[in-house]
DRENPAMAR-463780 format. One record per residue (C-alpha): z, x, y. Coordinates in steps of 0.001 Angstrom, whole numbers, plus 524288, in hexadecimal, padded with zeros to 5 digits. Last residue first. Layout:
BEGIN
- c3:c1:c2
- Z:X:Y
...
***
This chain:
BEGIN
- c3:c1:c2
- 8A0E6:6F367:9B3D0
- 8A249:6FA01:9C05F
- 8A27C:707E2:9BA84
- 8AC9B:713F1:9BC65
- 8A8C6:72157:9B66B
- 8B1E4:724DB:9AC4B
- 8B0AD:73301:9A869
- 8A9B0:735EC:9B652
- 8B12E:72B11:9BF4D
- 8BDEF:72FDB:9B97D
- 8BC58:73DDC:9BD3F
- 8B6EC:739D6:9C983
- 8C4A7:73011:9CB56
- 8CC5E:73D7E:9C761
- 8C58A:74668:9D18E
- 8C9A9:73DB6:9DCA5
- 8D5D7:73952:9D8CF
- 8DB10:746AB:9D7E3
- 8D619:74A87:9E2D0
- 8DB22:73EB4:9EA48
- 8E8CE:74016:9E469
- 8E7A0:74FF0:9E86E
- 8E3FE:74B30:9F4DC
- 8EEDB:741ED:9F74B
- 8F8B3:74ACC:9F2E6
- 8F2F2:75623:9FCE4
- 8F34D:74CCE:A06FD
- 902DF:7493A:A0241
- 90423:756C9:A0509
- 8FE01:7583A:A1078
- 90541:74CD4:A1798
- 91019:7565A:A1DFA
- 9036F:76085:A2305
- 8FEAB:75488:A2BA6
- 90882:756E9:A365F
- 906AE:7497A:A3EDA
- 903DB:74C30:A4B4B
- 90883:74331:A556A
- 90376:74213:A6409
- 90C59:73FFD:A7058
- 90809:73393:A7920
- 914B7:72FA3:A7776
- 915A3:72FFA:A688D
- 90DDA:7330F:A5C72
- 91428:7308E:A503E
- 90C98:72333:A4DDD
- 8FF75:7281A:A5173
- 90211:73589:A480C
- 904A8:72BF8:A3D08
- 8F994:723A2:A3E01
- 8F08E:7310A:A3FE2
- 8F5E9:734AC:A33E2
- 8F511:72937:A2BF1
- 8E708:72806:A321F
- 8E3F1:736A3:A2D04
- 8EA4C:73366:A1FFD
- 8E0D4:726C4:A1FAF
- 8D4EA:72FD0:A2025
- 8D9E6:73574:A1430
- 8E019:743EE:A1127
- 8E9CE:73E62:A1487
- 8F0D5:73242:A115C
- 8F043:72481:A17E0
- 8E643:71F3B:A0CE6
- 8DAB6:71C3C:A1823
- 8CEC9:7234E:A0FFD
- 8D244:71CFF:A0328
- 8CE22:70DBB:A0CA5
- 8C29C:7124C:A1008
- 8BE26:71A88:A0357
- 8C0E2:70CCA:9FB48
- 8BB0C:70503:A0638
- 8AD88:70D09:A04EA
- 8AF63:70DBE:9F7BC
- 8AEF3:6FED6:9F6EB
- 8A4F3:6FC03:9FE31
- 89C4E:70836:9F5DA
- 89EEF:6FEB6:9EAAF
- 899CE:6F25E:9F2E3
- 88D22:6F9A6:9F7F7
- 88B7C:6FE83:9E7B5
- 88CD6:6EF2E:9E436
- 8825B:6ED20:9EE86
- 877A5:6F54C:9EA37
- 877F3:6F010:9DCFD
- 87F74:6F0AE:9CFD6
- 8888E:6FB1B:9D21A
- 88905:706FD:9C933
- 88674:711C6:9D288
- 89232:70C6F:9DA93
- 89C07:70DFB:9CF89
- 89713:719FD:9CCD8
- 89757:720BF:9DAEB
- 8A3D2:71C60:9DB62
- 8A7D9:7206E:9CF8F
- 8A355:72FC6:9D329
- 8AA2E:72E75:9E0C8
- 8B51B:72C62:9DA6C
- 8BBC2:71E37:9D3B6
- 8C9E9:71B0D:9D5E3
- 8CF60:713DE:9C945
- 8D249:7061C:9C784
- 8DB60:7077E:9BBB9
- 8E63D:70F01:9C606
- 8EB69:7024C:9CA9D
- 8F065:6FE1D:9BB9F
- 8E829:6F92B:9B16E
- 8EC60:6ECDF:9AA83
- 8ED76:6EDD3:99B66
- 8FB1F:6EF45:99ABA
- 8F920:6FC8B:99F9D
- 8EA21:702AD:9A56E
- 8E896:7114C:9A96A
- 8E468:71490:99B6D
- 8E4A3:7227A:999DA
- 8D791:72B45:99BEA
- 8DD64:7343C:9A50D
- 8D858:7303B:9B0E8
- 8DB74:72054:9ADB9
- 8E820:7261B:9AB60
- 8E8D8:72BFF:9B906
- 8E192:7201F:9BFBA
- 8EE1A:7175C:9B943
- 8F880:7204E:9BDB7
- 8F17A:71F84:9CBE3
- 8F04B:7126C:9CC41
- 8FE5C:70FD8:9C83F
- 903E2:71AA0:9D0D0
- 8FD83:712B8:9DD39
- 8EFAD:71B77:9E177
- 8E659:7113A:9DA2E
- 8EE19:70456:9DECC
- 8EEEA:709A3:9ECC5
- 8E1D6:70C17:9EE28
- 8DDFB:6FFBB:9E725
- 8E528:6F873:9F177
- 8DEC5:7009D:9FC67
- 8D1B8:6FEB1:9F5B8
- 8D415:6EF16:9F6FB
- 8D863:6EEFD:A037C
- 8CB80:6F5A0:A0669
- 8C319:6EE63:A007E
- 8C7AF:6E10E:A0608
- 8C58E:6E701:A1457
- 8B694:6EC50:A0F37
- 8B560:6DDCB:A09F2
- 8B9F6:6D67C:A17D2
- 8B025:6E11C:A1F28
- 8A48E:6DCF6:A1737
- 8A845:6CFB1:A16FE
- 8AAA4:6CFCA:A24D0
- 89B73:6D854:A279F
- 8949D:6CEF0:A1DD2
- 89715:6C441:A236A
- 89094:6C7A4:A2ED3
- 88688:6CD1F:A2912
- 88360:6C129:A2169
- 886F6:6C0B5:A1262
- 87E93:6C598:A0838
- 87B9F:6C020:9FA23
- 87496:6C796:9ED09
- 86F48:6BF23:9E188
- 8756A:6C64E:9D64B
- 86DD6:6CD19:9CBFB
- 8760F:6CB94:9BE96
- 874B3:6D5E4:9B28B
- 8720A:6D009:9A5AD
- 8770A:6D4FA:9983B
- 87B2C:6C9C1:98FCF
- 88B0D:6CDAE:98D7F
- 894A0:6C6AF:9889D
- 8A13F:6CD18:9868B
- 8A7E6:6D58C:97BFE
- 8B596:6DAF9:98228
- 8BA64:6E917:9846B
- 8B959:6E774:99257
- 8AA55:6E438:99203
- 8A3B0:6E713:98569
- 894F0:6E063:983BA
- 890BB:6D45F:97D0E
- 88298:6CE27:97B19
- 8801E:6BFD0:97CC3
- 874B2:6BB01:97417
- 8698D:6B538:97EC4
- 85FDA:6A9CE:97DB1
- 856E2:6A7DA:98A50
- 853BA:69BE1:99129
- 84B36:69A67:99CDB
- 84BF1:694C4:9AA5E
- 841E1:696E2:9B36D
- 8414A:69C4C:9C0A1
- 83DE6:6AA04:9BF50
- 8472B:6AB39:9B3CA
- 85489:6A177:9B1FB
- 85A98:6A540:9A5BB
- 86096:69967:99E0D
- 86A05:6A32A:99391
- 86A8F:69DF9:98661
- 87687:6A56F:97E1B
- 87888:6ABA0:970B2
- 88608:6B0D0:97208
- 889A9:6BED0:96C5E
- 893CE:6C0FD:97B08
- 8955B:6B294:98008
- 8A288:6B5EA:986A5
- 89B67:6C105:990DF
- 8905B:6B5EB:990BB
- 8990C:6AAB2:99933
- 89DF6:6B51C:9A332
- 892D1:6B9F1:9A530
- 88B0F:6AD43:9A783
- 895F5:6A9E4:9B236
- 89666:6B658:9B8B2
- 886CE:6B621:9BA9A
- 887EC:6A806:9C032
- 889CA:69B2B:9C00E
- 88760:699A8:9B26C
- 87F2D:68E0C:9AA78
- 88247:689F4:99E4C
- 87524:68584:9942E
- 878E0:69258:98A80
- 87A7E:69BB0:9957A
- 8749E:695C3:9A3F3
- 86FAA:69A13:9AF9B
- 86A92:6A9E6:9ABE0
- 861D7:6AFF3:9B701
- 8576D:6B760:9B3B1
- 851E7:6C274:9BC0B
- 853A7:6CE0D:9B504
- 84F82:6C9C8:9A6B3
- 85619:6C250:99AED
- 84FC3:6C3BB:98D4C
- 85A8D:6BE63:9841E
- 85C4A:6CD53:9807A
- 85B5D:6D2F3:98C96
- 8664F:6CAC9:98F81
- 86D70:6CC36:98204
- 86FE6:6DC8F:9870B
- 86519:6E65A:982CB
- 860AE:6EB29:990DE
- 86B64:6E527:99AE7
- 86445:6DA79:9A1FD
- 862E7:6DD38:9B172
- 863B3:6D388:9BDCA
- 86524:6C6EB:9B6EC
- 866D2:6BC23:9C194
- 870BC:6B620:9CA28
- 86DE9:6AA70:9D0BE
- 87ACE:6A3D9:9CD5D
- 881AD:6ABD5:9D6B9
- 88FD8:6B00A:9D53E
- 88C25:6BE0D:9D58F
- 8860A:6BD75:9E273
- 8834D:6CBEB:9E3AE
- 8849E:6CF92:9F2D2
- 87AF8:6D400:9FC1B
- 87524:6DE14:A007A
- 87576:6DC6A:A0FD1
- 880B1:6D2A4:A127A
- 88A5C:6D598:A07E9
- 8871A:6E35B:A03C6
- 88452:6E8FA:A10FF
- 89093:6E3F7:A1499
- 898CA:6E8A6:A0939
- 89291:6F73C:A0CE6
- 894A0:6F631:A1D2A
- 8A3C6:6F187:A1945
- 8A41E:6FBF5:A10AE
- 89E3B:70522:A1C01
- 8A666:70192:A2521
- 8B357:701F1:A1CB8
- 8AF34:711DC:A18E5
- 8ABDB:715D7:A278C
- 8B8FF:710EC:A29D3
- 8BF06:71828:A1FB0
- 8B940:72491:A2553
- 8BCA1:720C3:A3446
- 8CACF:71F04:A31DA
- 8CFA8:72C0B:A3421
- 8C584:72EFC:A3E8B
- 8C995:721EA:A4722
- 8D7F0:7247B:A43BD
- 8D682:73328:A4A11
- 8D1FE:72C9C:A561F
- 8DA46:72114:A575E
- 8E5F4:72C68:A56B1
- 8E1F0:730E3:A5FF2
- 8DAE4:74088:A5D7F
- 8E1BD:74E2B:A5D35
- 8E4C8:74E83:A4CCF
- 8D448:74AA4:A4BE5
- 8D0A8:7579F:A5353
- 8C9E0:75861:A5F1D
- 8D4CC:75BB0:A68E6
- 8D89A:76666:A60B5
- 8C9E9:76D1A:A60AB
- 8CCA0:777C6:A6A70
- 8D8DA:779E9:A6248
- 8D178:77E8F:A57EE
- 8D6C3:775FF:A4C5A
- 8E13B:778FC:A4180
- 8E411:76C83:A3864
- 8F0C6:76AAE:A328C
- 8F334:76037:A404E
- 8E902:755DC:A3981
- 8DB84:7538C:A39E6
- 8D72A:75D7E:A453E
- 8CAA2:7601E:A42A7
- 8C0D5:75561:A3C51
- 8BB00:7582B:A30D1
- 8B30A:74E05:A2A45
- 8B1EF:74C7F:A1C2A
- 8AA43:747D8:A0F9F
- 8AD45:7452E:A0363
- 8ACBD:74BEF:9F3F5
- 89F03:74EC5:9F3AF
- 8A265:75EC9:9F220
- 89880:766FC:9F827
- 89826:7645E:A0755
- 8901A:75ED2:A0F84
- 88C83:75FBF:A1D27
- 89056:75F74:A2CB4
- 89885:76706:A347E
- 89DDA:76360:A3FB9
- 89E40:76B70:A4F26
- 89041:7694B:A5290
- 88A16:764EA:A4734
- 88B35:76E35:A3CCE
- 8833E:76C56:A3065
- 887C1:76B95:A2252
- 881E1:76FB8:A1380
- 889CA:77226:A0577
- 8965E:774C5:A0CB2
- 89FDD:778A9:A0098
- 8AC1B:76E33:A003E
- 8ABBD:76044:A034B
- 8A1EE:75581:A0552
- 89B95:74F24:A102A
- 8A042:75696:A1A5A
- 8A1B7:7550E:A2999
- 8A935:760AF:A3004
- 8ADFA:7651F:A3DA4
- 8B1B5:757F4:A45C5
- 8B8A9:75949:A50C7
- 8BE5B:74CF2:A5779
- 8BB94:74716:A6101
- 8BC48:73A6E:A5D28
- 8AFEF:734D1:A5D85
- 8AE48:74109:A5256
- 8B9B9:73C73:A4AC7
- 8B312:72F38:A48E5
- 8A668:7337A:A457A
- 8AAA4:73CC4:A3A8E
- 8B519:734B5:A3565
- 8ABAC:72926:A31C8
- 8A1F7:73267:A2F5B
- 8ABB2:735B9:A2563
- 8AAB1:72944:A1FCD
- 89C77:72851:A22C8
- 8993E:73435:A1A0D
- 8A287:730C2:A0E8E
- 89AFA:72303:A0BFB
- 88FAA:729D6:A0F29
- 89198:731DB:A023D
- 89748:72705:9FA8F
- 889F9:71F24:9FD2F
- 88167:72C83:9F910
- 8897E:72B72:9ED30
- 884DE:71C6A:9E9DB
- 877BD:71F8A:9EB6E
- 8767C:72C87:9E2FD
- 87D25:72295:9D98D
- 87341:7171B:9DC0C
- 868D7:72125:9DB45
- 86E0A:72634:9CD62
- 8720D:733EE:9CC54
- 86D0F:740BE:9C8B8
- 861DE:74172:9CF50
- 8680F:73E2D:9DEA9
- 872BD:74535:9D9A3
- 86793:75127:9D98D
- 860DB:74E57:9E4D1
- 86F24:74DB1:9EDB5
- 87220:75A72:9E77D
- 864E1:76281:9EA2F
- 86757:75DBB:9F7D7
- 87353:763EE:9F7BD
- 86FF5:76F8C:9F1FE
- 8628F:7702C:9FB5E
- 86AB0:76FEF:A06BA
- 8758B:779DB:A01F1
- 86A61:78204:9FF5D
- 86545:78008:A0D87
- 87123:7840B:A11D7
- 87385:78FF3:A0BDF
- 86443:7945C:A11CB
- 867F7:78FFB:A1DC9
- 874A5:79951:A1B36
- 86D29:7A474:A1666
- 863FF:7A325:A222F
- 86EDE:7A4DA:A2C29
- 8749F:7B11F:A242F
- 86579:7B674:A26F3
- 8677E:7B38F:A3402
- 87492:7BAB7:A35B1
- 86EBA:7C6BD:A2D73
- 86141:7C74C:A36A7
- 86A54:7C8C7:A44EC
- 86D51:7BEAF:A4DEA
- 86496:7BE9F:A5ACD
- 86649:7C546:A6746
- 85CD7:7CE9B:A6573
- 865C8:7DB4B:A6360
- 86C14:7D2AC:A5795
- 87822:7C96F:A5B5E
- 883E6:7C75B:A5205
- 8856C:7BBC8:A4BA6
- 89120:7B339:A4DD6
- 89BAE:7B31C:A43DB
- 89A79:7A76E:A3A83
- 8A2D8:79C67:A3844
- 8A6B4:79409:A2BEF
- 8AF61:78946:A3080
- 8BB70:78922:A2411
- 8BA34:77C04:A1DE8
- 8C1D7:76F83:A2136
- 8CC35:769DC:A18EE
***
């Protein structure tokens, strides 16, 4: 919902022509307001900046222009459109700062929740000057209003297929299959440090048999857990052997092997070319795949099972877990689960995946989505006859809107709660 326009009554005139001491002093008050509002917000951005981790201050800058271009996305295309566009917020509630520019406003606001752009004339609820009909959204084609419906997902496919491409032919991929592999970090304490391993070496052989690769040799030591073991180290070009007892650590509930070494991947990239069909081939992939986990989480199994899970039942029977057991993370996990990625290109791949995720979420066919505004405008195509526009009466779909936000709400808050008393990890 849009805000009421705050409006002042012209100033009166003095005998010189100009406005009188009170107005300008009112005029002051408000730079001055502003300026606070400046500093606050700067202050804010200096003290998250403190409080967390660069990675993390990283990874929540990402989300941010993640939710600028998609509704740039709307922005631009309603705008070649014609039609009028009043507001541009990051944010919701309070204004904290904003600029006009001709007739939009421009700023932030207090709550992080989003972003929006308001365009007049959404639907036939909304009242409009009728000097401004012809530029509302409701007046458009139909290829119009499906260009600004569709723009914020699209801006969310081009930029995971920009992402996956920067990672495959620009940064480069771990080759986890590769048999140059070496030790990238040795846990402090573990058998590694122990046996005197260093960042660098790069293990052939356990006990005289050699392994392929990283996946092989951990898969031999997690059974080899209290094992005395030779390891054939390869160190700046020479071979050398080193004697090693083979800790153990839980995983699962089970006692496994466990030497403490880290692997450093040789990285690969593909040609640009490539790159660009893989890129798009993987963001097509992705998005089947969120629409199928979609479906699984919001079916009455995956929602039983997220609402145990929430209340600290065990969403699993027979021991399999049902659709719910893969829960929906907030913008809290995400911003975990991306702060705990190994390099710069497992956090590219993660923000991939939102990207798709928030795509594909964006086109469910119900309002208040982007994909309730294509339903819509579908519908209103399909009615229409002879030349002879039809408006569909958007007041009959409010309540299942006001369903669909009170599931979203619900969701929302819920999946922070979750990611704060059981914050989500990739191990």
């Amino acid at each position: 919902m849009s805000e009421p326009t705050r409006t002042e009554a012209g100033p009166s005139e003095g005998p010189d022509g100009n406005q009188p001491g009170p107005r300008r002093a009112a005029g002051a008050e408000g730079e001055v307001t502003s300026w606070v509002r400046r500093a606050l917000i700067a202050a804010a951005v200096v003290a998250l900046g403190v409080w967390v981790s660069l990675p993390t201050l990283a990874i929540i800058v990402a989300l941010v222009v993640m939710i600028f271009m998609h509704e740039l996305g709307h922005y631009v295309t309603a705008k070649a459109a014609g039609m009028k566009v009043t507001e541009f917020f990051l944010g919701f509630g309070p204004r904290l700062w904003s600029f006009r520019r001709g007739e939009t406003e421009y700023g932030i606001k207090a709550i992080p929740a989003g972003a929006y752009v308001r365009i007049i004339g959404m639907s036939n609820l909304e009242e409009v000057d009728p000097a401004d009909e012809d530029r509302t959204y409701r007046q458009k084609p139909y290829w119009r209003r499906m260009s600004v419906a569709l723009a914020g997902s699209t801006m969310h496919f081009l930029m995971a297929i920009a992402l996956f491409f920067s990672v495959i032919s620009l940064v480069g991929q771990r080759d986890a299959t590769s048999p140059r592999w070496t030790v990238g970090t040795v846990s402090p304490g573990s058998a590694a440090e122990a046996a005197g391993l260093q960042a660098g070496d790069r293990i052939v052989a356990v006990d005289g048999v050699p392994f392929a690769d990283f996946q092989a040799l951990s898969s031999e030591l997690r059974g080899r857990a209290g094992d005395e073991v030779d390891l054939r180290v390869v160190r700046d070009g020479r071979e050398l052997t080193l004697e090693a007892t083979i800790g153990a650590t839980e995983r699962a509930g089970e006692s496994v092997g466990f030497l403490g070494v880290g692997a450093e991947f040789p990285t690969t990239r593909v040609d640009p070319l490539t790159g660009i069909v893989e890129s798009v081939q993987a963001t097509g992939e992705t998005m089947w795949l969120s629409v199928k986990s979609l479906g699984s989480f919001f079916s009455p199994d995956g929602l039983s099972g997220y609402v145990e899970t929430l209340t600290g039942g065990d969403p699993r029977s027979d021991g399999e877990a049902p659709a719910g057991d893969d829960r929906i993370v907030s913008v809290v996990g995400a911003v975990q689960l991306a702060s705990q990625s190994a390099d710069i290109a497992a956090a590219l791949y993660f923000l991939f995946a939102i990207n798709v995720f928030l795509g594909v979420f964006n086109l469910a066919p119900l309002l208040p989505f982007d994909g309730g505004h294509v339903a819509i405008a579908t519908y209103e195509r399909i009615r229409s006859r002879k030349g002879r526009r039809y408006f569909a009466d958007v007041s009959k779909l409010m309540p299942v809107t006001y369903a669909v936000v009170a599931l979203l709400a619900f969701v929302f808050v819920s999946s922070v709660y979750l990611d704060i008393v059981d914050p989500v990890s990739l191990q």
